[in-house]
Backbone as a ProteinNet text record, in pm:
[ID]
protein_1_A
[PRIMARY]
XXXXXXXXXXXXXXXXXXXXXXXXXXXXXXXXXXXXXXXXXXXXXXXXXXXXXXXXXXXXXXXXXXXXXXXXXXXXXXXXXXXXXXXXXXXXXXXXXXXXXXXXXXXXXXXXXXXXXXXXXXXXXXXXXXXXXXXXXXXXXXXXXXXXXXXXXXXXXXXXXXXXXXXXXXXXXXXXXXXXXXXXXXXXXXXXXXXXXXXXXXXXXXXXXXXXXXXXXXXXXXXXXXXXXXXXXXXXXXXXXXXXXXXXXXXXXXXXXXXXXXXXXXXXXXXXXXXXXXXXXXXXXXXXXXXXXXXXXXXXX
[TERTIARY]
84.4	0	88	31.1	125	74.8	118.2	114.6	160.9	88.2	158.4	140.4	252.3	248.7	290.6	164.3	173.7	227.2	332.3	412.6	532.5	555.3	643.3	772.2	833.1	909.6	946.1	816.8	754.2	819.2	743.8	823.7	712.5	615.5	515.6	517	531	567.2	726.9	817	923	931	890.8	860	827.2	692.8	573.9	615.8	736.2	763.3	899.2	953.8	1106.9	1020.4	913.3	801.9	785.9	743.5	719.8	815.8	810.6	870.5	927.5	1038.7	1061.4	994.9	979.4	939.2	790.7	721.8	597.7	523.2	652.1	641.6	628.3	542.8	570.1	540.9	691.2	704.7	655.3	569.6	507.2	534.2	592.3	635.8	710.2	717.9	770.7	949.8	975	1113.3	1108.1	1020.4	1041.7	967.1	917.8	862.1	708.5	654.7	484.5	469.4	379.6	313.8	176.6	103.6	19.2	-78.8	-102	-227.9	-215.2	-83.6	-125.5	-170.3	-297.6	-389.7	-363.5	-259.7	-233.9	-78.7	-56.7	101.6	66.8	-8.4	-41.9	-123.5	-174.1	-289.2	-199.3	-83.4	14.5	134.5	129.3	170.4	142.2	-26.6	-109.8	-145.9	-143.5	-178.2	-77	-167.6	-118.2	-76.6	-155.8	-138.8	-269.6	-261.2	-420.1	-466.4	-380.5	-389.1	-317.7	-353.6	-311.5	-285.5	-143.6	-139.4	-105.8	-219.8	-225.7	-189.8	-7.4	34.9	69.3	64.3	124	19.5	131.6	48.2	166.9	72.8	217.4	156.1	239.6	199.3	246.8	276	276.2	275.7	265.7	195.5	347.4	405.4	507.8	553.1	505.4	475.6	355.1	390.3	240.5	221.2	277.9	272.9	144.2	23.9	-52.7	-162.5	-208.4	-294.4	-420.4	-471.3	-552.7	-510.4	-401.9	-344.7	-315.1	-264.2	-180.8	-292	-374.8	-488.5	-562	-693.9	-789.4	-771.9	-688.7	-705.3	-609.9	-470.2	-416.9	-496.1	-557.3	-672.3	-755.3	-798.4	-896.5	-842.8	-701.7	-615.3	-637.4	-560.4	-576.1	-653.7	-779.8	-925	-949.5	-916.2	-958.9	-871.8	-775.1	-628.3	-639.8	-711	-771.4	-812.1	-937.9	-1051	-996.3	-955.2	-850.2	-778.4	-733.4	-611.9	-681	-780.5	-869.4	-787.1	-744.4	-739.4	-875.6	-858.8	-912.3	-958.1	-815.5	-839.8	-756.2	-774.3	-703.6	-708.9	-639.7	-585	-521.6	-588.4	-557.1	-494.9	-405.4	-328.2	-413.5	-448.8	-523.9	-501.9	-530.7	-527.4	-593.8	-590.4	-646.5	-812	-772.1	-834	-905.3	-855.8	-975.8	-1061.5	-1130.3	-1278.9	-1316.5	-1473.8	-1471.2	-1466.3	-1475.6	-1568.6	-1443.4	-1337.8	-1295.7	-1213.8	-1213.2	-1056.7	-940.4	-856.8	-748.4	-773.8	-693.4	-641.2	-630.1	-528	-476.1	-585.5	-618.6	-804.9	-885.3	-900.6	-1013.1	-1009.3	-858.3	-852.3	-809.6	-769.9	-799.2	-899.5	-985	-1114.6	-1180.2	-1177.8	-1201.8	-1121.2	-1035.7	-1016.3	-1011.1	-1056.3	-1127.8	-1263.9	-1374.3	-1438.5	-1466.4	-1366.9	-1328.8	-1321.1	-1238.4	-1242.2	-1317.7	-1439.1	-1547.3	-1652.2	-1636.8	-1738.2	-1732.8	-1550.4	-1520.9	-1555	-1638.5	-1676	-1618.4	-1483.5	-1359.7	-1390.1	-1325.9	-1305.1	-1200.7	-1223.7	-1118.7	-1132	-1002.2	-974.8	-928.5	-968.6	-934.4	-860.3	-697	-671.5	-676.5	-738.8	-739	-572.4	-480.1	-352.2	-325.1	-290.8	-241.8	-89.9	-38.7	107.6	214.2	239.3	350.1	494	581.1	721.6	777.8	930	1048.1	1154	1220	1363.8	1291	1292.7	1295.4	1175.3	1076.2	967.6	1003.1	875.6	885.8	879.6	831.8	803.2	968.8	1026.9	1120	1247.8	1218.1	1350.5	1368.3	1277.9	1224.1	1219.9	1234.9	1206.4	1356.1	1428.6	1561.1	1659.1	1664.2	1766.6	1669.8	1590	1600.9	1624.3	1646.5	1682.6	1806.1	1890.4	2057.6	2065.8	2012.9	2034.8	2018.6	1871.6	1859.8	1830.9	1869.4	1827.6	1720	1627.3	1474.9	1402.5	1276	1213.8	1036.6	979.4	833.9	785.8	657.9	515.9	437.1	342.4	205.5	115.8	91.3	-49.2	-10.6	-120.4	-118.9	-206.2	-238.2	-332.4	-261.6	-228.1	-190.3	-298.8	-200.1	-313.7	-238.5	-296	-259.3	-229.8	-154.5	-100.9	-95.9	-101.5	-107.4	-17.8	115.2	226.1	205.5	221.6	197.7	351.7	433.1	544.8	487.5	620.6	584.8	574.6	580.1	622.8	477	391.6	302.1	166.7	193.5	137.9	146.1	252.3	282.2	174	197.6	116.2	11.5	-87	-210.6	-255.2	-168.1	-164	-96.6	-45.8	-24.4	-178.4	-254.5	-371	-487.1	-450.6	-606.2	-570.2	-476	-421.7	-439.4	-452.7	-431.4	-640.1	-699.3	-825.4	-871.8	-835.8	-823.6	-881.7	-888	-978.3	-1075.4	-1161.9	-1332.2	-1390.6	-1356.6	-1392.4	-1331.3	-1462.2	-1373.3	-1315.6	-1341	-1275.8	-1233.3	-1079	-1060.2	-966.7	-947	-846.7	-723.5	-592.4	-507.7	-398.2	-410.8	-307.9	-303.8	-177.8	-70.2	-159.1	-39.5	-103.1	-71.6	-8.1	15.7	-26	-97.6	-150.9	-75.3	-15.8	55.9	26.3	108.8	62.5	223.2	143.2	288.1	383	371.9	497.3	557.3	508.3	603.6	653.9	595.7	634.2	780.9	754.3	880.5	970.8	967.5	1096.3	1125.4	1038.4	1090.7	1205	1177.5	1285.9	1398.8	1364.4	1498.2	1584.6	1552.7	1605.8	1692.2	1659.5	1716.6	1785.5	1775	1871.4	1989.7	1992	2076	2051.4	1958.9	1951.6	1827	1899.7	1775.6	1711.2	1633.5	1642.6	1512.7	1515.8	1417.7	1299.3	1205.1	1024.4	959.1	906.8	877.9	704.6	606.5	496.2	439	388.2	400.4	263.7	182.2	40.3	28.1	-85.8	-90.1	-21.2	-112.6	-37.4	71.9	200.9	295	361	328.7	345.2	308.1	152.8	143.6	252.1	292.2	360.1	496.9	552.5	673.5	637.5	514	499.1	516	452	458.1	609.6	733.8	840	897.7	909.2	990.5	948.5	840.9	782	837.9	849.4	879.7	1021	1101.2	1269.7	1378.2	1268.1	1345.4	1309.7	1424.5	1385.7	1286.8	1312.7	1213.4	1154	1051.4	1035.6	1033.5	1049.4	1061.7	930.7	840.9	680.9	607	505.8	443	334.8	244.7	95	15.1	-11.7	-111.2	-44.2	86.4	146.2	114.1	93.8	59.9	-70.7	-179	-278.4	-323.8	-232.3	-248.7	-211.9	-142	-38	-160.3	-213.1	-319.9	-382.5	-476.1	-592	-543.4	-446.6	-392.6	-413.5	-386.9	-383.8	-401.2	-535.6	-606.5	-708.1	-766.3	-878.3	-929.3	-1041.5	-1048.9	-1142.4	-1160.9	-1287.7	-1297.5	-1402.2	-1577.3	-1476	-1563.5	-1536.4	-1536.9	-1465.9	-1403.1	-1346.2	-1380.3	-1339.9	-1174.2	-1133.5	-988.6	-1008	-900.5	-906.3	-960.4	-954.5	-967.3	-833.8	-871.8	-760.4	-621.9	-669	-543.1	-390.1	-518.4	-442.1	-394.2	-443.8	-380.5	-245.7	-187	-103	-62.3	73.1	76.6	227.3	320.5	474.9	471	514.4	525.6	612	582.1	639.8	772.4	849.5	979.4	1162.9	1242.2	1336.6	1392.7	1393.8	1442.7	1415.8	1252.1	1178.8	1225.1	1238.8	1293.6	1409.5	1510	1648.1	1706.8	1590.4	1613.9	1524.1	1481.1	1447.5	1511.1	1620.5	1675	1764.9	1792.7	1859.6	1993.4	2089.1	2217.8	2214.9	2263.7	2298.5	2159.9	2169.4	2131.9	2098.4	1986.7	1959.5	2107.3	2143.5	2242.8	2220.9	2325.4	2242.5	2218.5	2266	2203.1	2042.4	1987.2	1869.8	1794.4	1878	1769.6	1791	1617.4	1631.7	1727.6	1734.6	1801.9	1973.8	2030.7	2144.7	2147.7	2088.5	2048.2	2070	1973.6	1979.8	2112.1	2129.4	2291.2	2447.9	2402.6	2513.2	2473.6	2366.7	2352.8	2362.6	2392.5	2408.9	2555.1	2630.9	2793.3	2866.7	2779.5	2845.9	2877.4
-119.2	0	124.4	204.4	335.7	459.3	498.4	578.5	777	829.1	955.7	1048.4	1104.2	1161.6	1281.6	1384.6	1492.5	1537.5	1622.6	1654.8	1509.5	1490.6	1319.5	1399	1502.3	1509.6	1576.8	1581.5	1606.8	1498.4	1560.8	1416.7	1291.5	1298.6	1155.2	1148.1	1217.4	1161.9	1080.9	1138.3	1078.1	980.9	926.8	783.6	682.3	739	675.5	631.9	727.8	709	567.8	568.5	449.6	347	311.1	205	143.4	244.8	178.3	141.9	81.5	111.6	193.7	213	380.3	400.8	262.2	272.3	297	269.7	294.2	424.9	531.8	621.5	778.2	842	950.3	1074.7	1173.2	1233.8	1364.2	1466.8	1532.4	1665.8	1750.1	1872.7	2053.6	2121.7	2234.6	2213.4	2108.2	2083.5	1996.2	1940.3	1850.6	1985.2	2087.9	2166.3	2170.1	2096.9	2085.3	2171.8	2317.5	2344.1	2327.3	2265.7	2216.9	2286.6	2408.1	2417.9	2437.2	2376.4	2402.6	2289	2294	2173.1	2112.6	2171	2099.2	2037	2101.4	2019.5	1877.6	1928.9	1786.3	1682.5	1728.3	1630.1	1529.6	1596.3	1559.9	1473.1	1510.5	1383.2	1269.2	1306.4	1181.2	1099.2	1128.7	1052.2	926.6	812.7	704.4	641.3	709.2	671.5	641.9	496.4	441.2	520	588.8	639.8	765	835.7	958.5	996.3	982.9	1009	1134.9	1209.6	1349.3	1388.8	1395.9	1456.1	1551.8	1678	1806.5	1883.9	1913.4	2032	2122	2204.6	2297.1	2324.7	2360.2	2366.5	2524.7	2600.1	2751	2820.3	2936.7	2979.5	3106.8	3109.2	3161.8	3214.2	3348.6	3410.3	3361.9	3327.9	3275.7	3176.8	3066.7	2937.2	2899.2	3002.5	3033.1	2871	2866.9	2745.8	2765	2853.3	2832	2796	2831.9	2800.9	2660.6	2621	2501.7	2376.6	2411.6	2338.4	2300.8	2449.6	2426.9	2471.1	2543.6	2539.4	2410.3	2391.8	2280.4	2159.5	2117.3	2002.2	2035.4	2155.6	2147.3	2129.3	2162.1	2144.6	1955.5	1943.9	1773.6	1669.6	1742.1	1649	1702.6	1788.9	1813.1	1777.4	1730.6	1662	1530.9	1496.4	1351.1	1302.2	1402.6	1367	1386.2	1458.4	1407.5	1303.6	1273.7	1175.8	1059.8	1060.2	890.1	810.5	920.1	878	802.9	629	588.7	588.5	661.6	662.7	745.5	869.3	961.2	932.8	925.3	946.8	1051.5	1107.8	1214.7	1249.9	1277.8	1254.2	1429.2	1400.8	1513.4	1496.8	1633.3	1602.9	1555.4	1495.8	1474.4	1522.2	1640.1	1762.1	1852.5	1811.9	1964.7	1941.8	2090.3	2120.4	2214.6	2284.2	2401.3	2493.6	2586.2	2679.1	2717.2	2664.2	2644.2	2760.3	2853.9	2990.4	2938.7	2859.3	2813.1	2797.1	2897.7	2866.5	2739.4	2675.5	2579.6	2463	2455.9	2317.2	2376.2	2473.2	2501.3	2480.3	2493.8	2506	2341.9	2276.2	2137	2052.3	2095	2045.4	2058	2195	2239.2	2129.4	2164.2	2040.1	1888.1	1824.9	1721.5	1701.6	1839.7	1814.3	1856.8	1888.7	1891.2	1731.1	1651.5	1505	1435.2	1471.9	1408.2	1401.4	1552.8	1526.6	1553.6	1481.5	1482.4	1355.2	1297.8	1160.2	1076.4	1075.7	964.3	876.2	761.3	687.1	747	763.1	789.6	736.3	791.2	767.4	854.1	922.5	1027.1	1011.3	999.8	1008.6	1098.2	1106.8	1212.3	1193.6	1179.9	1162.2	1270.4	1174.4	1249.3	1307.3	1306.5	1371.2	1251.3	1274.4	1187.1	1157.7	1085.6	1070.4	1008.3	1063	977.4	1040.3	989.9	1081.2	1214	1314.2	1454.1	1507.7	1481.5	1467.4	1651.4	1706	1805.6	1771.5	1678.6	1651	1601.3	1474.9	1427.2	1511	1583.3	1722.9	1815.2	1871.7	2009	1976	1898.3	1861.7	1827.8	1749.9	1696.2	1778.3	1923.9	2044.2	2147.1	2147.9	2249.3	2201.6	2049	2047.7	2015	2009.9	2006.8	2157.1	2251.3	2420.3	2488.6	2481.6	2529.3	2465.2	2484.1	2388	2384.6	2488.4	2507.1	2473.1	2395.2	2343.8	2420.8	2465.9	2531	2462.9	2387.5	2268.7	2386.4	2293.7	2413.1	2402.4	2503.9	2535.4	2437	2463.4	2406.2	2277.4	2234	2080.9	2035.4	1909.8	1807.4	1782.2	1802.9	1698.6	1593.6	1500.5	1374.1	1410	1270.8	1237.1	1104.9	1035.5	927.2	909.1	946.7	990.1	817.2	855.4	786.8	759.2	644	596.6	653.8	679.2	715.2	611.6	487.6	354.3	297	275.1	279.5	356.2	523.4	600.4	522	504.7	525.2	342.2	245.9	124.5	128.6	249.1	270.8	317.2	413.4	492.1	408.5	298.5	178.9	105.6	71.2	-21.7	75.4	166.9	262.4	282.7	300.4	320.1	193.7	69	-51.8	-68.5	-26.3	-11.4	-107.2	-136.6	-210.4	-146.2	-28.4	33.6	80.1	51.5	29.1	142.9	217.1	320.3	489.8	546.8	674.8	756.2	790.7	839.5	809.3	763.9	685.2	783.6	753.8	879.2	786.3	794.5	724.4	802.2	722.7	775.9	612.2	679.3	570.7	463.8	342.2	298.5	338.3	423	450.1	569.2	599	763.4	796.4	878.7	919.5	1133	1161.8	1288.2	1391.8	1496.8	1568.6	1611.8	1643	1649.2	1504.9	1412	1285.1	1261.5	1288.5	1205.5	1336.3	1428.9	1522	1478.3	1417.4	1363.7	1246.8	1155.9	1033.6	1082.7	1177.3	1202.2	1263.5	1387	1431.5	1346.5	1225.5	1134	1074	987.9	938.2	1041.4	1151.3	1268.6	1284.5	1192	1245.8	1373.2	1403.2	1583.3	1546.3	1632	1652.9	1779	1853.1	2037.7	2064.4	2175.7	2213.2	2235.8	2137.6	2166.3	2257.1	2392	2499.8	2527.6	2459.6	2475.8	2634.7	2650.8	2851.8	2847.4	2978.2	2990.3	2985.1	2926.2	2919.9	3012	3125.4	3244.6	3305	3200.8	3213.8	3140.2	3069.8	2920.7	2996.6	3094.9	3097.4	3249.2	3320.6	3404.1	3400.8	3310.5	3206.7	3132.7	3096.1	3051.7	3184.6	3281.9	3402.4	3458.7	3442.1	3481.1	3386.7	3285.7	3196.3	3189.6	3186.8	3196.4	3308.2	3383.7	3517	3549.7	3420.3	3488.7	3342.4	3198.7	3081.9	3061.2	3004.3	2872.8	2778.9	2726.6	2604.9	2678.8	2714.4	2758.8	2640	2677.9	2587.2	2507.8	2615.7	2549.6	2666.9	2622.6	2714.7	2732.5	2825.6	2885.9	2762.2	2701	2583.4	2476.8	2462.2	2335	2373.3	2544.3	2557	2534.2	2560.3	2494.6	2363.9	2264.1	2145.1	2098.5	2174.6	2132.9	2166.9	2301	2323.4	2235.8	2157	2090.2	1944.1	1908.8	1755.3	1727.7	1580.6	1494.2	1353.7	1365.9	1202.9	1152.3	1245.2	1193.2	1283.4	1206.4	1308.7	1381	1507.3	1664.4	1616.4	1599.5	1529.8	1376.4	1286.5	1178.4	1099.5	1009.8	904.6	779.6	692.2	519.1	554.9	456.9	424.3	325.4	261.9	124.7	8.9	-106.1	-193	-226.8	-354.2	-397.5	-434.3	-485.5	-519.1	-411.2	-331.3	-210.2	-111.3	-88.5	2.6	21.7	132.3	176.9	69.4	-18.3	-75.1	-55.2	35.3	21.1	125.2	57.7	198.3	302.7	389	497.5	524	397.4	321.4	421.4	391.3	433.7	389.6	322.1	279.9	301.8	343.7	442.4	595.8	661.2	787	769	650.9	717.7	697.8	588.8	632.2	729.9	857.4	931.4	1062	1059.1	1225.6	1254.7	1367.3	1455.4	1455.9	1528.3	1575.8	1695.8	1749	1876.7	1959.1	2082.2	2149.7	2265.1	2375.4	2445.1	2573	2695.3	2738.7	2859.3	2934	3081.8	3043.1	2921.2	2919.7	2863.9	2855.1	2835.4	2968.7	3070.3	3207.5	3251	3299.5	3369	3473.1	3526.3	3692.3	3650.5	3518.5	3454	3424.9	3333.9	3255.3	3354.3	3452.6	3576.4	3647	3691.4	3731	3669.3	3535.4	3441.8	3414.6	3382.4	3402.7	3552.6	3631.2	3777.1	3766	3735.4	3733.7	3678.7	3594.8	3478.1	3506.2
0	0	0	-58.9	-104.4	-51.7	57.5	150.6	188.4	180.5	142.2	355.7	347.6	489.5	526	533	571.8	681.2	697.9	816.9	824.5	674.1	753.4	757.2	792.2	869.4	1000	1022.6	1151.5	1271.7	1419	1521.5	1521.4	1480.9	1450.1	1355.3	1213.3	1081.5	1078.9	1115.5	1089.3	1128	1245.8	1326.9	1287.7	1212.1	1105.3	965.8	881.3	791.7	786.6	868.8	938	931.8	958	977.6	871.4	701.1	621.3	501	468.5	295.8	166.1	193.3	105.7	-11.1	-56.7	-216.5	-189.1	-91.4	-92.6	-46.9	25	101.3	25	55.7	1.6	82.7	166.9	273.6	196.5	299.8	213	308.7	307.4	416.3	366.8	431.2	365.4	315.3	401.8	358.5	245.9	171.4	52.7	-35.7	-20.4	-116.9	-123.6	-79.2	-91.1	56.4	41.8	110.1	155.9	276.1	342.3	238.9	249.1	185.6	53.1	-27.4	-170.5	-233.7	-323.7	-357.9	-442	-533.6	-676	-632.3	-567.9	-510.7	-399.3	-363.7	-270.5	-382.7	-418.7	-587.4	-592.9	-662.4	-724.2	-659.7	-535.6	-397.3	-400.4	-385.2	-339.2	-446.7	-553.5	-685	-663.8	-674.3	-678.4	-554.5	-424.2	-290.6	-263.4	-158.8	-159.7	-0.5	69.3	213.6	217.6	304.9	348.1	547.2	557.7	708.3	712.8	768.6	760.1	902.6	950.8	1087.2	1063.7	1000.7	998.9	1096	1167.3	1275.7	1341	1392.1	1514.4	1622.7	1730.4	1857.1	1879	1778.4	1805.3	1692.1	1652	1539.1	1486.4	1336.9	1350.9	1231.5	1180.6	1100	1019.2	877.4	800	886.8	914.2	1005.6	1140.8	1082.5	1174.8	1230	1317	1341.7	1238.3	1212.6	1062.5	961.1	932.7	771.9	817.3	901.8	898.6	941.3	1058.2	1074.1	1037.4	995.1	902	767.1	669.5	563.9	541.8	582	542.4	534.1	626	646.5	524.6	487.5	363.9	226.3	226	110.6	90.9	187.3	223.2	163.5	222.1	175.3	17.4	-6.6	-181.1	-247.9	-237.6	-282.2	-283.1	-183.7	-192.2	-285.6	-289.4	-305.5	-492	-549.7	-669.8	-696.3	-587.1	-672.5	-603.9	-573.9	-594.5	-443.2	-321.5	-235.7	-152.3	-81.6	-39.2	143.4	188.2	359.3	364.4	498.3	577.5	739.3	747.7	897.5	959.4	1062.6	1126	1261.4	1242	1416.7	1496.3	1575.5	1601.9	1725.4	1879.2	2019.5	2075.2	2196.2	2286.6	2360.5	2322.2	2380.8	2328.1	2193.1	2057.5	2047.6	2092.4	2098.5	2077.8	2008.9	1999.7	2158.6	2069.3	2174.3	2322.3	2338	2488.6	2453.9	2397.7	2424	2390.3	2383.7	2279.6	2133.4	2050.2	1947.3	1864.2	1956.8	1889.2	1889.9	2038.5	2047.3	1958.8	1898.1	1861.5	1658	1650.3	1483.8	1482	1551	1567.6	1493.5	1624.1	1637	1476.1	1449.7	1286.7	1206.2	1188.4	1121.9	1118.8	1241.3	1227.7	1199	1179.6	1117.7	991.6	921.9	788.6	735.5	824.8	786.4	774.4	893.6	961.6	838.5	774.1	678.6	517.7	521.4	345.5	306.7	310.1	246.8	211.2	267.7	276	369.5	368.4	480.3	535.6	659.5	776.8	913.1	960.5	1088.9	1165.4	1302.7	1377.7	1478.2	1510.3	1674.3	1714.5	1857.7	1928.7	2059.3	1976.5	2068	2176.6	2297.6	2416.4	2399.5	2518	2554.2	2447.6	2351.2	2298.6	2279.4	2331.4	2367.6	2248.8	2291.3	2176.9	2128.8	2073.5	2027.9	1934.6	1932.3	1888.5	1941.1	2039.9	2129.8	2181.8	2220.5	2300.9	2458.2	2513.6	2628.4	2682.7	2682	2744.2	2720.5	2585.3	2544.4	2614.5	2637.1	2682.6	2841.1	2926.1	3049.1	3059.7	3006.2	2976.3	3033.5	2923.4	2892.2	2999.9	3059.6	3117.2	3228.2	3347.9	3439.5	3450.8	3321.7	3287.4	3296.2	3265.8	3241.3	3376.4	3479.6	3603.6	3732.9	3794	3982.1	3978.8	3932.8	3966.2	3843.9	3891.3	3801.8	3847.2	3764.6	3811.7	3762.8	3810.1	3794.5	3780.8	3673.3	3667.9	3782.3	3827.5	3881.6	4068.1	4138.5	4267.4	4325.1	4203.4	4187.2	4110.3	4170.4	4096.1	3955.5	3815.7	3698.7	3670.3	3583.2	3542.5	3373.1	3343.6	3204.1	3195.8	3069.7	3007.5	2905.8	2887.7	2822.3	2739.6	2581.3	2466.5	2428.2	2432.4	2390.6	2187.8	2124	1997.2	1912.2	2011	1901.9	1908.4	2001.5	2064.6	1983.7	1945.5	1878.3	1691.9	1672.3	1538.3	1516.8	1593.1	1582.1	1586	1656.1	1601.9	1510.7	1462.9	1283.7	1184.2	1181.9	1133.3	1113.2	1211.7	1191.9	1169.6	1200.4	1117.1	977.5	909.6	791.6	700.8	780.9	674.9	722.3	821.3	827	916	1009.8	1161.4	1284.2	1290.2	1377.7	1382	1438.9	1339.1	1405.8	1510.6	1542.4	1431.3	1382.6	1289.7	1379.9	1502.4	1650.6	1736.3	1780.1	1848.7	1954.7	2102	2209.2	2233.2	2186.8	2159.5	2353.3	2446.1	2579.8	2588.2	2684.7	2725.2	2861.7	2827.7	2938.8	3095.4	3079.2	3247.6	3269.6	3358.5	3452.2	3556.1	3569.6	3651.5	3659.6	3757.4	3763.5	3700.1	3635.7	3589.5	3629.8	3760.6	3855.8	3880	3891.9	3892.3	3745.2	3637.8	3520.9	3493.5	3506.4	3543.7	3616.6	3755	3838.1	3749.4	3735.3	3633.7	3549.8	3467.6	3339.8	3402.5	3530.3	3594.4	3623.4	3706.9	3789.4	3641.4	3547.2	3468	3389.5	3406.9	3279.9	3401.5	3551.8	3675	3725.8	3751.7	3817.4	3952.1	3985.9	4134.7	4144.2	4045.5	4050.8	4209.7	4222.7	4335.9	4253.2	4293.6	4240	4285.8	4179.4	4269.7	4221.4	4305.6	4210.8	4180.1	4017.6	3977.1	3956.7	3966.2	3943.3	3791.6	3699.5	3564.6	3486.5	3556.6	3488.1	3476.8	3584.1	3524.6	3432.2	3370	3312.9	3206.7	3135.9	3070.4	3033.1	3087.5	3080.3	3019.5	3071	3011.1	2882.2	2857.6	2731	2627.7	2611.8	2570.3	2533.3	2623.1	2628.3	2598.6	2606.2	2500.3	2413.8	2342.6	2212.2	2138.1	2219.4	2177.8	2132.5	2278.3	2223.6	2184.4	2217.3	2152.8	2006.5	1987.2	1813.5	1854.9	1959.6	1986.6	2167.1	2181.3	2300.5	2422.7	2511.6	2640.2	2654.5	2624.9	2676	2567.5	2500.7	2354.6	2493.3	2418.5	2506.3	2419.2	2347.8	2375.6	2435.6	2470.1	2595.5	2744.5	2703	2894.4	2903	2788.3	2824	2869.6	2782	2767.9	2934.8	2972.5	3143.5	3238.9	3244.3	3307.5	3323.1	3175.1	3188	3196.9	3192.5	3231.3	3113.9	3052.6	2964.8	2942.2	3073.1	3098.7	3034.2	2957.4	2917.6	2740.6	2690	2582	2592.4	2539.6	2525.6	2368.1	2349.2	2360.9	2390.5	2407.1	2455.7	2376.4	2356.1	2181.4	2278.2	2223.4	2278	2215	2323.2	2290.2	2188.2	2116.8	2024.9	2074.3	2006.5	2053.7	2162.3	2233.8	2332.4	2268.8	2197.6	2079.9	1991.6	2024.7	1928.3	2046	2154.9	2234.3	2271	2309.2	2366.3	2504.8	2501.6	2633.1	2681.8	2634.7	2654.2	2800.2	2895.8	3036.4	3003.4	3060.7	3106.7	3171.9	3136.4	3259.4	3247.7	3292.7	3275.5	3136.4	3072.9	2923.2	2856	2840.6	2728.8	2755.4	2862.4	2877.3	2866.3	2858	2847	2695.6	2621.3	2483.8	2392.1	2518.5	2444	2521.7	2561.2	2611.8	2509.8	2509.6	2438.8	2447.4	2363	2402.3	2480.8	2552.6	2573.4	2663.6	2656.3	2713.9	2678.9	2729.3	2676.2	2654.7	2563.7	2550.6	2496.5	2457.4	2376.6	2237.9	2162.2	2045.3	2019.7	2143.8	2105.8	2148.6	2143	2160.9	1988.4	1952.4	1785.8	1791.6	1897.9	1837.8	1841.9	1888.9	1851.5	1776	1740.4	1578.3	1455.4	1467.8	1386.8	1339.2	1492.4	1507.3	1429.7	1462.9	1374	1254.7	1193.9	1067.9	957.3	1052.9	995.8	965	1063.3	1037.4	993.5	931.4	828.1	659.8
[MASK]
+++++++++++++++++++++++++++++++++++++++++++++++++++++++++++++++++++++++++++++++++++++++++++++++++++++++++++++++++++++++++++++++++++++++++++++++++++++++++++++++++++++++++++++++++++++++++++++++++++++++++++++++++++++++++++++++++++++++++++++++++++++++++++++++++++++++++++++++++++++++++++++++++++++++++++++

C-alpha cells in the first residue's frame, strides 16, 4: 500500500515514515517543497497513494505558520487533494483535547479540522492523541535540557493533573492499523497505558537525565507568561501557550469523549526508565537556542 504523509518530517511523521517502505512512502512537508495548503502540489503527492497520514500540525503559530493556515485550511487542502487523486483513507493525528468553543487557538482550529475530515466523504480515521514521547519529542527534550540548564524546576499550577504519556512507538502502531483499516472506530483517544501525575512524570525524566532540581509549584499564569516569552525569544520555546494549556488541563482523558481502540491495538509500553532514556537529548539548553542569537550568527556569516 502506497502511503503519502503529511508533516512526515515532523516528530510523529518521521517515526511513522522508518516504519514503512521507502518505495511505498511519500514524505510530504515544507522541507520537501509541498506546502500544506497548496492543492495541486499535494494532488500531485497523493496521486497514486491508496492512504493519506495526515500529521502536519504545530503547537505555536510563527509568522504565516498560523494554526488556521496550517490546521484548518491545510486540512482542507488535504481532503480536496484527496478527493482528486482517488485517495481511499485519511488518517488524522489530532489532540487529545480539541474542541470548539474552549478559548485556545490551537483546540479550537484542531477540532475544525477534524471536522473537515469528519465530513469529506472519505473513509477515515481520527486520533485524538495524548502527551507523545520519543527521540525529537517536546516533552522528554524540553524537560531533559532544562533540568541540565537550572536547579529550579516550576510545575504548573497548585493541583496536581494527570497524564497518560503515549510511547511514539506505541502512537505510530495505532496509525499503522487505522491506515491498513483495523480500527473500526472513525474516533478513536489514543493515551498511554500509564496515569501518573505531571509532577512525577517530570521527576521520572529528571532522575534518569541524573539531576535533582528544586520543584517549585508557579500559578498558571505564570506558566502561561513564560509561554509568551519563550515563544517570543526561543527557536524552539521551552513550553508554547497551547502546551501551557495542555499542562493546566492535564492529559487524561479526551474533550468530547471518543473510545480508545480496541484492546489489541492500544497503547501498552510503560512509562519506565528505558523508554525515557532512549528518548533524552544531548545537551542542554544554551544561547544558540535564543532567535536573536540565531539571527545574530547568521548575519555574520
Amino acid at each position: 500500500m502506497r502511503i503519502a504523509i503529511t508533516g512526515g518530517t515532523g516528530f510523529v511523521g518521521r517515526h511513522l515514515a522508518e516504519r514503512l517502505e521507502p518505495d511505498d512512502t511519500v514524505v510530504v512537508s515544507r522541507r520537501t517543497g509541498v506546502a500544506i495548503d497548496d492543492v495541486d502540489a499535494l494532488t500531485a503527492a497523493f496521486t497514486g497513494c491508496e492512504a493519506v497520514a495526515h500529521c502536519a500540525g504545530i503547537n505555536r503559530e510563527l509568522g504565516e505558520q498560523t494554526f488556521q493556515r496550517v490546521h484548518v485550511e491545510g486540512t482542507r487542502a488535504v481532503v480536496e487533494a484527496a478527493r482528486r487523486a482517488g485517495v481511499k483513507r485519511i488518517v488524522m493525528v489530532s489532540f487529545l483535547r480539541a474542541r470548539p468553543d474552549c478559548g485556545s487557538p490551537y483546540h479550537e482550529t484542531k477540532w475544525a479540522a477534524e471536522e473537515l475530515v469528519r465530513t469529506s466523504g472519505i473513509e477515515h480515521t481520527i486520533l485524538k492523541c495524548g502527551m507523545i514521547y520519543g527521540t525529537g519529542d517536546h516533552m522528554v527534550d524540553h524537560v531533559t535540557r532544562a533540568v541540565r540548564t537550572l536547579p529550579i524546576f516550576a510545575t504548573v499550577g497548585f493541583r496536581e493533573r494527570t497524564v497518560r504519556p503515549v510511547p511514539v512507538e506505541d502512537a505510530v502502531d495505532v496509525l499503522l492499523a487505522a491506515l491498513e483499516g483495523r480500527v473500526p472506530e472513525p474516533t478513536v483517544a489514543v493515551m498511554g497505558a500509564d496515569e501518573l501525575t505531571l509532577g512525577e512524570a517530570v521527576r521520572r525524566i529528571a532522575r534518569v537525565a541524573g539531576r535533582r532540581p528544586v520543584y517549585v509549584p508557579a500559578p498558571v499564569w505564570t506558566i502561561r507568561a513564560l509561554a509568551q516569552l519563550t515563544e517570543w525569544t526561543m527557536v524552539v520555546p521551552l513550553v508554547a501557550k497551547a502546551q501551557a494549556r495542555m499542562l493546566d488541563e492535564g492529559v487524561d482523558e479526551p474533550a468530547p469523549f471518543a473510545p480508545e481502540p480496541p484492546a489489541g491495538l492500544r497503547p501498552w509500553r510503560s512509562f519506565d526508565d528505558e523508554r525515557i532514556r532512549a528518548a533524552l537529548p544531548v545537551g542542554r539548553f544554551g544561547p544558540e537556542d535564543l532567535r536573536a542569537v540565531r539571527w545574530w550568527r547568521a548575519r555574520r556569516r
